[in-house]
N, C-alpha and C positions, 0 to 999 in steps of 0.2 A: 504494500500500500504506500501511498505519498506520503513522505515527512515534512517536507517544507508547504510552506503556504502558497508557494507559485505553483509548486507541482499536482496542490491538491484544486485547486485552478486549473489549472492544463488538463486534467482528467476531466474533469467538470465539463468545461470546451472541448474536448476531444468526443465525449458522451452526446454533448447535442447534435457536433459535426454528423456522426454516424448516426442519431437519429434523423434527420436529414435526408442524410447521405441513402438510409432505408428506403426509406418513404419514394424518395426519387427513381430509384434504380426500379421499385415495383413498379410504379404508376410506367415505368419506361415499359417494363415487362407484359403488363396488360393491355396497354394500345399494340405492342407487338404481337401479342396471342389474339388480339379482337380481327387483325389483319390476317393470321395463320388459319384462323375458324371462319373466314370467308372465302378465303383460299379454298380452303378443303373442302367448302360444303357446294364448292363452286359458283357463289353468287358474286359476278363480277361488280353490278355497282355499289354492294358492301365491300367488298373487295377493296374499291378506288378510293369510296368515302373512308374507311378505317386507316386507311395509307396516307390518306393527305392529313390525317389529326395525328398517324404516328410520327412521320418524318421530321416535325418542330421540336414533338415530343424527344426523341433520339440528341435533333442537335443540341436541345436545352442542356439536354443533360450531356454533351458533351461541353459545352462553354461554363457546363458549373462544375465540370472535373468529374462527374461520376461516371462518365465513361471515356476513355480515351477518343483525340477525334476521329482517326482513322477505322476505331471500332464501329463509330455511330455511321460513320461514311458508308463503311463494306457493308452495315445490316442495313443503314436504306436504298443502297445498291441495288443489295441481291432482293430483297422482299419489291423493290419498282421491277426486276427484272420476272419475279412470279407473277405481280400484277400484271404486267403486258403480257406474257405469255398465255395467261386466262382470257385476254381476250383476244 
């Protein structure tokens, strides 16, 4: 545990960071699975609508650090490259 008083501070902020930091990366996770379950069920204009609410979603969270950007880059890559391909 933390001995000093900046240390028990920087736990403190480190705990909210990654509550945060949670919250962000799900919300990234569920516009991507509401994209993956239109896909699959083959409804193109859910499809296109879930895709254009995920893709902000992704970069957000890359500009706020929760995901790398080249991460967020390749996942709205490849999920525009299923979208088109469905239709």
């Amino acid at each position: 545990m933390a001995n000093t008083s900046s240390a028990k501070k920087a736990a403190r902020k480190i705990a909210r960071r990654a509550a945060i930091n949670k919250s962000r990366r799900s919300r990234v996770r569920t516009f991507v699975r509401k994209v993956e379950e239109a896909l699959a069920s083959g409804d193109k204009e859910g499809a296109v609508a879930a895709f254009k609410a995920a893709e902000p979603e992704l970069m957000r969270a890359a500009t706020k650090g929760v995901l790398h950007r080249n991460t967020a880059s390749r996942k709205v890559s490849r999920l525009a490259q299923r979208v088109k391909a469905l239709a």
